[in-house]
C-alpha positions as CSV (number, residue, x, y, z in Angstrom):
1,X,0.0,0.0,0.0
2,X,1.4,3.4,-0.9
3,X,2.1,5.7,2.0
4,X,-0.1,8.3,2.8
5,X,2.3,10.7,1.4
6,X,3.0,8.8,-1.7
7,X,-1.1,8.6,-2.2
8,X,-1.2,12.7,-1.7
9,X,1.4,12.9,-4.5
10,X,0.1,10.9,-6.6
11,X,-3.6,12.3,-6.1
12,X,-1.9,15.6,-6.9
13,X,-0.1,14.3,-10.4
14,X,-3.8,12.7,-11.4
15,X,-5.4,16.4,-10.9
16,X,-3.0,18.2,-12.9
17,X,-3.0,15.6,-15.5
18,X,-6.6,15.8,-15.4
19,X,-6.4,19.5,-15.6
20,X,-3.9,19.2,-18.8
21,X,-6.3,16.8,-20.3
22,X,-8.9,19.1,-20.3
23,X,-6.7,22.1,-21.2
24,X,-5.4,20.8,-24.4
25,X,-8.8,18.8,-25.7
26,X,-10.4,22.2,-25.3
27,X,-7.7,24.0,-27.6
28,X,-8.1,21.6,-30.5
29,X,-11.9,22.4,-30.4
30,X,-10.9,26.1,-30.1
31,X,-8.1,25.5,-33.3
32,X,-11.4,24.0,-35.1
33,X,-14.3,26.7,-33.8
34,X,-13.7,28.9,-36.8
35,X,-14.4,26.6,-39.4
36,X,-17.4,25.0,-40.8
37,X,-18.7,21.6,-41.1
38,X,-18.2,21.5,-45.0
39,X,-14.8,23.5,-44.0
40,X,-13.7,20.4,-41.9
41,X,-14.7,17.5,-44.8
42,X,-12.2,18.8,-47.3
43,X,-9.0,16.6,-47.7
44,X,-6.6,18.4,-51.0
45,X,-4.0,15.7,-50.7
46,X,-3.4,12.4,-49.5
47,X,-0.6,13.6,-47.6
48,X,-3.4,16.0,-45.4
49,X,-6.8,14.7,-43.5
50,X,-10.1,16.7,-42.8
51,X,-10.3,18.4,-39.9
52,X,-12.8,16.1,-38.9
53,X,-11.0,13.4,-39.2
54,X,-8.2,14.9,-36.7
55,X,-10.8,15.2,-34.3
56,X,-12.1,11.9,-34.3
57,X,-8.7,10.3,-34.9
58,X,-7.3,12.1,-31.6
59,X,-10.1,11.1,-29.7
60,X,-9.8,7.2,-31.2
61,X,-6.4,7.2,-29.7
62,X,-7.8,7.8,-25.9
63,X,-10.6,5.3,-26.9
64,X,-8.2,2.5,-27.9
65,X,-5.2,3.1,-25.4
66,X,-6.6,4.4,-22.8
67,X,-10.2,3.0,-22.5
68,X,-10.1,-0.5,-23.4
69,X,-7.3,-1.0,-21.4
70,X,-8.6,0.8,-18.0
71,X,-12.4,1.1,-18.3
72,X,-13.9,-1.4,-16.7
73,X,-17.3,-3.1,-18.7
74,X,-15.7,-1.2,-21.6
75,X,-18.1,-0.4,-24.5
76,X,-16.7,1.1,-27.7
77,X,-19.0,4.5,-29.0
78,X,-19.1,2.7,-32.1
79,X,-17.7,-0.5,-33.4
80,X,-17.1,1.0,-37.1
81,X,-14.6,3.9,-35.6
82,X,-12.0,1.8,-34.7
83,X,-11.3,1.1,-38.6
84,X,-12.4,4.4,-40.0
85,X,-10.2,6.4,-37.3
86,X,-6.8,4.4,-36.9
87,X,-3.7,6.0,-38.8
88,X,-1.2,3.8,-39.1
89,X,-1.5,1.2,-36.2
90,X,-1.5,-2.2,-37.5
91,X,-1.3,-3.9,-34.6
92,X,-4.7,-2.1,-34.0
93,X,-6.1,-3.9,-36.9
94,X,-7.7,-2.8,-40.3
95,X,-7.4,1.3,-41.5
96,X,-9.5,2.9,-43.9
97,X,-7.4,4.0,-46.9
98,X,-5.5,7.3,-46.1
99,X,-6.0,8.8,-49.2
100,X,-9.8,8.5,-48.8
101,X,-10.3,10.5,-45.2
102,X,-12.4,13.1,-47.3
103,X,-14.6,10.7,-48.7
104,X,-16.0,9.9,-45.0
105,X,-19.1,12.0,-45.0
106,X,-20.5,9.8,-42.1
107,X,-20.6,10.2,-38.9
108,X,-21.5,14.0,-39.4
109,X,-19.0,16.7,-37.4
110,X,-21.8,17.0,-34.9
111,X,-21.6,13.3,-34.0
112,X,-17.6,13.6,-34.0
113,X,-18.3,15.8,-31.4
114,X,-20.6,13.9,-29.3
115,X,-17.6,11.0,-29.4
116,X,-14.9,13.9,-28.5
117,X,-17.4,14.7,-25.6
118,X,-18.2,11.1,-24.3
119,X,-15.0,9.8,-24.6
120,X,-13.3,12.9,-22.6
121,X,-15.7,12.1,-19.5
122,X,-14.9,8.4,-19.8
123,X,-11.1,9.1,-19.6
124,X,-11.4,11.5,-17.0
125,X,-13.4,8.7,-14.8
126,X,-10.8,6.7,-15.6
127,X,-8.2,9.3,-14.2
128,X,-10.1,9.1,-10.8
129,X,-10.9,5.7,-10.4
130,X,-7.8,3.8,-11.2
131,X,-5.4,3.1,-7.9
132,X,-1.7,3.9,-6.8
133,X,0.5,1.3,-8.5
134,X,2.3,0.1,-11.8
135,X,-1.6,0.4,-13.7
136,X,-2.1,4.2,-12.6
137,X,1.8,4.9,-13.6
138,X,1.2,2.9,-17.1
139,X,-2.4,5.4,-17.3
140,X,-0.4,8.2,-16.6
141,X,2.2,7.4,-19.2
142,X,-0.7,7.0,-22.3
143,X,-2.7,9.4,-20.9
144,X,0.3,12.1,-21.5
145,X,1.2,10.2,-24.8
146,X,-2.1,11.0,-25.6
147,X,-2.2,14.3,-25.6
148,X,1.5,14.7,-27.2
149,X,0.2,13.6,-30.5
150,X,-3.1,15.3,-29.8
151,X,-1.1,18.6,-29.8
152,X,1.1,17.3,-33.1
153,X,-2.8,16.7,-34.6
154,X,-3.2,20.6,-33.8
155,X,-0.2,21.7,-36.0
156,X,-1.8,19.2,-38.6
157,X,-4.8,20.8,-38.2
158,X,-3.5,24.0,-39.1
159,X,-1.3,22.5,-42.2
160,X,-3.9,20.8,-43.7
161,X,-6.7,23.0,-43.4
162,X,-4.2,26.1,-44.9
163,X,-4.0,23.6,-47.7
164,X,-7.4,22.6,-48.7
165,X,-8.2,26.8,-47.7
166,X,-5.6,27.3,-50.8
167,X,-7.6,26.0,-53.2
168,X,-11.0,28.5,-52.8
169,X,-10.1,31.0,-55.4
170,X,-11.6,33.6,-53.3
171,X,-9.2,32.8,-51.3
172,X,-10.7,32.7,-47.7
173,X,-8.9,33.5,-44.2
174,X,-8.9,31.4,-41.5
175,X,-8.6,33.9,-39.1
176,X,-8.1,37.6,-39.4
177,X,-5.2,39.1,-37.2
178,X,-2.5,39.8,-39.5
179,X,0.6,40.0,-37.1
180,X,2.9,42.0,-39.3
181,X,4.4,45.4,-38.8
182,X,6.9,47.5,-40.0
183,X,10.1,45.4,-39.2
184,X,13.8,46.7,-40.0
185,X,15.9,44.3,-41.4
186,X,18.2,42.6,-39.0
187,X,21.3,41.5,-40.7
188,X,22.7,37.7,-40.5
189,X,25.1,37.3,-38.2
190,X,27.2,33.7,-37.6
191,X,27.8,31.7,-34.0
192,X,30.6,29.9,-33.8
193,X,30.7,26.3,-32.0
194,X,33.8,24.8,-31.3
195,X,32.0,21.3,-31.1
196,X,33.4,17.9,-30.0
197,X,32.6,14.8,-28.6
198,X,29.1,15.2,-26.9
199,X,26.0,14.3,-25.7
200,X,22.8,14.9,-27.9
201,X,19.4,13.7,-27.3
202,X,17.0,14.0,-24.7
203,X,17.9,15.2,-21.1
204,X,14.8,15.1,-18.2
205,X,16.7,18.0,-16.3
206,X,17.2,19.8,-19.6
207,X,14.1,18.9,-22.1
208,X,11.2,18.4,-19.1
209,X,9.7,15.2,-18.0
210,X,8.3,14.3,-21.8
211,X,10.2,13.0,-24.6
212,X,8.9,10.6,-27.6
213,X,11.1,6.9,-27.8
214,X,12.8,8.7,-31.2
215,X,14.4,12.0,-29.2
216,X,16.4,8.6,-27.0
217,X,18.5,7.5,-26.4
218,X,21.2,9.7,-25.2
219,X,24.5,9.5,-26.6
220,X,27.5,10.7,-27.8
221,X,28.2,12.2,-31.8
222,X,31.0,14.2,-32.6
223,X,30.6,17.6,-33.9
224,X,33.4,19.6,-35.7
225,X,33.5,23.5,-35.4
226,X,31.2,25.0,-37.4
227,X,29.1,28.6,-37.5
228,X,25.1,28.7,-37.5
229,X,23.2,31.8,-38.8
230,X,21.7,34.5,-36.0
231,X,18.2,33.7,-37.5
232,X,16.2,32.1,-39.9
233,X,16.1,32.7,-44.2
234,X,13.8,35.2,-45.1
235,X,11.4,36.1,-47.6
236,X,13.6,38.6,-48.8
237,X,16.8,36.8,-49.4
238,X,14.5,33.6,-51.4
239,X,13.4,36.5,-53.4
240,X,17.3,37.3,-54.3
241,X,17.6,33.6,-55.3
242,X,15.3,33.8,-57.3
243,X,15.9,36.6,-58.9
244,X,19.7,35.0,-59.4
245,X,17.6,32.1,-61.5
246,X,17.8,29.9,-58.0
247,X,15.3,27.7,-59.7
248,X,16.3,27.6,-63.3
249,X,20.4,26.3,-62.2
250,X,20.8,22.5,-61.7
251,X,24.2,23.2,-60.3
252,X,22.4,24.1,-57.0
253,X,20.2,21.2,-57.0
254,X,20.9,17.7,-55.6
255,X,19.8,15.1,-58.3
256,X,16.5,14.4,-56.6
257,X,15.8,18.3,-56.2
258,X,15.9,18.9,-59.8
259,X,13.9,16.5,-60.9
260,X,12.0,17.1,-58.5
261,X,11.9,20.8,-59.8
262,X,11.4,19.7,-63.4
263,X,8.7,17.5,-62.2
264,X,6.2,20.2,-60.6
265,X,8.0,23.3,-63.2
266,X,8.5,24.7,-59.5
267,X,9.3,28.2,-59.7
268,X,8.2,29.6,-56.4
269,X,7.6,28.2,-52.3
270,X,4.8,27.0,-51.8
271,X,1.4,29.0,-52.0
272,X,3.4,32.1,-54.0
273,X,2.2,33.8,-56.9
274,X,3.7,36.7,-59.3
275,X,1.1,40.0,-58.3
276,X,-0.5,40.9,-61.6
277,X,0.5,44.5,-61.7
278,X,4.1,43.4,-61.3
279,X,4.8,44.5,-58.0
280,X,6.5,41.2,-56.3
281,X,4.7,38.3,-54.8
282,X,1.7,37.4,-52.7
283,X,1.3,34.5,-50.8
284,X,-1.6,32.8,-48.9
285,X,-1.5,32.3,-45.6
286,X,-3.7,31.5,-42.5
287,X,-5.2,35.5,-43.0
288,X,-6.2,35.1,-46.8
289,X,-3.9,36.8,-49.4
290,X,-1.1,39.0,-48.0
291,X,1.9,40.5,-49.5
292,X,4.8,38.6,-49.3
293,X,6.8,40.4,-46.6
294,X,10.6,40.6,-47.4
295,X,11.7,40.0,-43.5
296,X,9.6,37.5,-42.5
297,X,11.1,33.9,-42.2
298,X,10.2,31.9,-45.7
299,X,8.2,28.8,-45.2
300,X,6.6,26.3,-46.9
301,X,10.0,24.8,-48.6
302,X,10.9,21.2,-49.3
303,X,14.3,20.1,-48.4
304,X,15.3,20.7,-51.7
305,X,14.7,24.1,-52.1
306,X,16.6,24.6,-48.8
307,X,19.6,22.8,-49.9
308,X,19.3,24.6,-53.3
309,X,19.1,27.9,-50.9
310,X,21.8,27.0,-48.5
311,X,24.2,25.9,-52.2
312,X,23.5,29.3,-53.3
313,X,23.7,31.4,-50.6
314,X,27.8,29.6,-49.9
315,X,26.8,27.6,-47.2
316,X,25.2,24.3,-46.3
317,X,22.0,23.3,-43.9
318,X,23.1,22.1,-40.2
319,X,23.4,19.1,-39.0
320,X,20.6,18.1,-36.1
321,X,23.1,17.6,-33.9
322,X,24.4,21.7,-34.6
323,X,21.4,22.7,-34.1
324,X,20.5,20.9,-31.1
325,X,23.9,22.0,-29.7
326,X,23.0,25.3,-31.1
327,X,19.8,25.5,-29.2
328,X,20.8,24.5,-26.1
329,X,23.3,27.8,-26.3
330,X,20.3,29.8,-25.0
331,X,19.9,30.7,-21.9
332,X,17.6,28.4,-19.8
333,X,14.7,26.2,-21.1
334,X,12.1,29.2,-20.7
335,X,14.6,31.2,-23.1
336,X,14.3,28.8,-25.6
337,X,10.9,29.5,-26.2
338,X,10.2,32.8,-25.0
339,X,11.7,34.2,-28.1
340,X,9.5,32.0,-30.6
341,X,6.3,32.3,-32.1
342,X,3.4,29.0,-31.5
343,X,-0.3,28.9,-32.3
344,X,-1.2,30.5,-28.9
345,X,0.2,34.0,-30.9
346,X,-3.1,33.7,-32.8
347,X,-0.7,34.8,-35.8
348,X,-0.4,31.6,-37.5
349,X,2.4,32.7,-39.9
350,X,6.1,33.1,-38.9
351,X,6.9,37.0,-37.7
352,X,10.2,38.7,-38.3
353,X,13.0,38.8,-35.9
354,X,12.1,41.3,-33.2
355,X,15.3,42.5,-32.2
356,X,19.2,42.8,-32.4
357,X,22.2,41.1,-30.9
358,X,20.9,38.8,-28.4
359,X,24.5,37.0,-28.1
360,X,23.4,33.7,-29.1
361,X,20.8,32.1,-32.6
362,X,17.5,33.8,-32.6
363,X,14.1,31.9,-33.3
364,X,15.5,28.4,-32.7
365,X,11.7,27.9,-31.8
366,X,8.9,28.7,-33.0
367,X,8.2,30.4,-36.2
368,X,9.1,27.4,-38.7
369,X,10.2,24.2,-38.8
370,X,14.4,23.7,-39.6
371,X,15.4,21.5,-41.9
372,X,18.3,19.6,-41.0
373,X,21.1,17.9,-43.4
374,X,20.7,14.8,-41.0
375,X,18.4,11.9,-42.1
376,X,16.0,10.2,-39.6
377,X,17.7,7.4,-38.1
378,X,17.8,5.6,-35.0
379,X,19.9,6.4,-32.2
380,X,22.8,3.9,-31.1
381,X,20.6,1.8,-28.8
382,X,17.3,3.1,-30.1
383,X,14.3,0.8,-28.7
384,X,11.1,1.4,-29.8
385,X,8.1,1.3,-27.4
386,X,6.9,-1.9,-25.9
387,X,2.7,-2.8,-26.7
388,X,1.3,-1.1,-29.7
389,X,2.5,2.6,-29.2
390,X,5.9,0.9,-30.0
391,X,4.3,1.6,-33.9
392,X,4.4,5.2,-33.0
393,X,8.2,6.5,-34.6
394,X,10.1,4.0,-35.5
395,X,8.7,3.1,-38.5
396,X,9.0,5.7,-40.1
397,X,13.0,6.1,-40.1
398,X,13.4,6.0,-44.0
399,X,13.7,8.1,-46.6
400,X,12.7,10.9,-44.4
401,X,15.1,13.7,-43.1
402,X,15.0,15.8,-39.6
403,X,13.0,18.6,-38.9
404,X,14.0,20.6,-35.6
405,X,12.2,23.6,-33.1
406,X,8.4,23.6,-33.6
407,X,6.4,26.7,-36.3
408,X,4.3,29.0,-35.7
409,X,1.0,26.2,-36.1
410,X,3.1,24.4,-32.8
411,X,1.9,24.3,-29.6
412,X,4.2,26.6,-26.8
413,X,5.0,23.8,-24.5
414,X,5.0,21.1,-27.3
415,X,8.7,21.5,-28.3
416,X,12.1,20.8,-26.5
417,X,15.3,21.1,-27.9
418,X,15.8,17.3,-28.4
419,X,11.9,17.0,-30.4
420,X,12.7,15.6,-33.7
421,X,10.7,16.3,-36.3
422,X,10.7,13.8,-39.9
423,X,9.6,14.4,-43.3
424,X,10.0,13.0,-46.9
425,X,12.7,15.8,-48.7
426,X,9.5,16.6,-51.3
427,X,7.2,17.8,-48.3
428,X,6.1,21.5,-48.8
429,X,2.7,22.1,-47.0
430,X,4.4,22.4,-43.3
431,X,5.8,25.2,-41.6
432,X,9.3,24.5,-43.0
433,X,12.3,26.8,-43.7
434,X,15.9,27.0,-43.1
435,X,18.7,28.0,-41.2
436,X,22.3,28.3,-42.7
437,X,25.7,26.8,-41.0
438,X,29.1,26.2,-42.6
439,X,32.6,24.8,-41.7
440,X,35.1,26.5,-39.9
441,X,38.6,26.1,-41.1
C-alpha cells in the first residue's frame, strides 16, 4: 500500500494531468471553432486529413489506449470507428485507406463531437478511479502520450486546413489578425561552435519530463567547429535567389531536387504567386492573401529548395546535432521558447525577428520548422516502445530527413530542444524553412 504521502502525490499528479487533459482537448476544439462543417470534410492531398478526421482520430487514440485497457465493462462508442479512425496502427487492426479520409461523410461533425465529448468524461473517470501502482503509472504514461500527439494533430490541423483553404479562389482566411508590422531588417550574423565529442538527445533536467522513444536514447556524436546563422532565411533573401535564377540552375540542385523541380515546373515556395501589376509576390496564408513580406522567415520549402538555398547562398544546412547544440546555447529552457512564435500567438504565420544582438541564434523555436542535413535514423541503442505505441516512430526512419524547433502552427510547451521532427525531402505544406551553418577552417 502506498504511504499516505506517496497517495497525496500521486492524487496531486492525477489532478494536474486531469487538468492538462482538459486544457489541451479544449484547444483543439478552439483551433477548429472557426471553421465550418463543409470547412472540416475537405481533404486536397493524401498527404493532409479533414479536420474532422483529426478530431475523431485524436479522440480514437484515448478510446483504444486508454479505454479498453482501463475502463472497466468497456463499451466502444461505435464499433465501425475503430477502422475508420486508426492512422497507421497495424497492430490495432484494419485502417480505412489514407487517401480517402475526405470521402468519410459519415458520422457527421456533430456526432464527431458527441464522441470527442463522451470519450473525454470516460477518460477522466478513468483518471479518478484507477489506484496507486504500476496500472495508474502505465495510465499516466498514455494518458500524456495521448495528448503529445493530440497537440502534433493541432499543427496538422492548421497545415492541412491552410492547404485545402488554398484552393478557394476567393481565397478565404482562417482567421483575421494579421501580425505584421513594419520590421527593419536585421542582418545575418554567424555563432561559432567549437564542437566535439558530446551528448545529444533528450535530457529530463534539460528537455522536461516528456520525450517521444525517437528523441532517445542519449548518446554521444562528434561535432566539428562549425558557425550557425543569427536567424532564420527570409522572404527577402528567397526573393534574391530567385531573382539569381535559384530555380532555373541545376548546379544548385541535388539530383533528386531537380527533378523534383522539373517535375512540378516549380518556380516559387509554396502557395506564392507573381502580383498581376508586377509588383512582387503574394502568398496565402492563414489570413487570406497577403503580401509577401521581405523580413519575414520563408516557409513552406521542401528540403530541396533549402539545400538549393543554403548551395546558393555559400553555405550548407546544419546538421541536427548543430542545431540541437545550437539551441541549447540559450539561456535556460524558458529562453528557448520565449523568443519564438506557436499557435497561442493567434498569428499563425512566422513573424520577423524582433530584435538585435541577443548573443546567441535567434528563433531556434517557433516560427518554422528547420530542416536539418541529417536523415532520420535511429539512435545507437534506439528501442522502440513496448505494446502497440511501439508503432508510434520507429517506423518511419526511412527516406525521411530531420526537422528541428516547432512553427508558428506548434503548440508553446510542445517543443524541446531534443523533439525531432521527420519528413519525406519533397514535403512542402508544413511550416518548413531554413537555417544556414558552414565549416570553420
Amino acid at each position: 500500500m502506498p504511504t499516505p504521502t506517496a497517495a497525496r502525490h500521486a492524487a496531486a499528479g492525477t489532478s494536474s494531468l486531469a487538468q492538462r487533459f482538459q486544457q489541451v482537448r479544449s484547444q483543439t476544439e478552439r483551433l477548429a471553432q472557426p471553421l465550418s462543417a463543409e470547412d472540416c470534410q475537405l481533404q486536397s492531398m493524401p498527404d493532409t486529413s479533414p479536420t474532422k478526421w483529426h478530431l475523431a482520430h485524436v479522440t480514437w487514440f484515448f478510446e483504444t489506449f486508454i479505454l479498453e485497457r482501463f475502463e472497466k465493462n468497456f463499451q466502444p462508442f461505435d464499433a465501425g470507428f475503430r477502422v475508420l479512425f486508426n492512422s497507421y496502427y497495424n497492430g490495432v487492426g484494419a485502417k480505412h485507406p489514407r487517401p480517402q479520409r475526405g470521402m468519410i461523410s459519415r458520422p457527421a461533425l456533430n456526432q464527431v463531437l458527441a464522441y470527442r465529448a463522451q470519450v473525454d468524461e470516460r477518460v477522466q473517470n478513468v483518471l479518478e478511479q484507477v489506484p496507486a501502482g504500476p496500472a495508474r503509472d502505465e495510465l499516466q504514461q498514455l494518458v500524456t502520450l495521448g495528448l503529445q500527439h493530440e497537440q502534433q494533430h493541432q499543427e496538422l490541423l492548421l497545415t492541412d486546413i491552410k492547404h485545402a483553404l488554398s484552393f478557394n479562389p476567393a481565397r478565404p482566411g482562417y482567421a483575421q489578425q494579421w501580425p505584421l508590422a513594419g520590421i527593419s531588417p536585421q542582418p545575418l550574423q554567424w555563432h561559432s561552435f567549437e564542437g566535439g565529442l558530446l551528448e545529444h538527445g533528450f535530457d529530463a533536467a534539460l528537455d522536461g519530463p516528456f520525450a517521444f522513444d525517437n528523441e532517445t536514447p542519449r548518446h554521444k556524436a562528434y561535432v566539428a567547429p562549425f558557425e550557425i546563422g543569427s536567424r532564420l532565411v527570409t522572404n527577402g533573401e528567397m526573393m534574391a535567389f530567385m531573382a539569381d535564377g535559384g530555380y532555373q540552375r541545376p548546379e544548385l540542385w541535388l539530383s533528386m531536387g531537380w527533378d523534383w523541380v522539373q517535375t512540378k515546373q516549380a518556380a516559387l515556395p509554396l502557395y506564392w504567386q507573381s502580383r498581376a501589376d508586377g509588383g512582387g509576390f503574394q502568398n496565402f496564408t492563414l489570413q487570406g492573401l497577403v503580401q509577401v513580406d521581405a523580413h519575414t522567415p520563408v516557409c513552406h520549402l521542401s528540403y530541396f529548395e533549402a539545400d538549393a538555398y543554403a548551395r546558393w547562398a555559400g553555405a550548407r544546412l546544419p546538421t541536427e546535432f548543430e542545431w540541437e547544440l545550437a539551441a541549447r546555447s540559450v539561456p535556460g529552457p524558458a529562453g528557448l521558447r520565449a523568443e519564438g512564435n506557436f499557435v497561442e500567438s493567434g498569428a499563425y504565420h512566422p513573424i520577423a525577428l524582433q530584435h538585435r544582438g541577443t548573443g546567441h541564434p535567434a528563433q531556434m523555436f517557433g516560427d518554422v520548422w528547420e530542416w536539418t542535413q541529417s536523415n532520420y535514423n535511429p539512435y545507437p541503442g534506439y528501442k522502440p516502445w513496448e505494446g502497440l505505441v511501439g508503432e508510434y516512430n520507429g517506423k518511419f526512419m526511412c527516406n525521411q530527413l530531420v526537422l528541428r524547433g516547432g512553427s508558428c502552427a506548434t503548440p508553446q510547451s510542445h517543443v524541446r530542444a531534443s523533439y525531432r521532427n521527420f519528413f519525406p525531402p519533397d514535403a512542402q505544406w508544413q511550416f518548413s524553412g531554413l537555417r544556414l551553418a558552414r565549416d570553420i577552417g
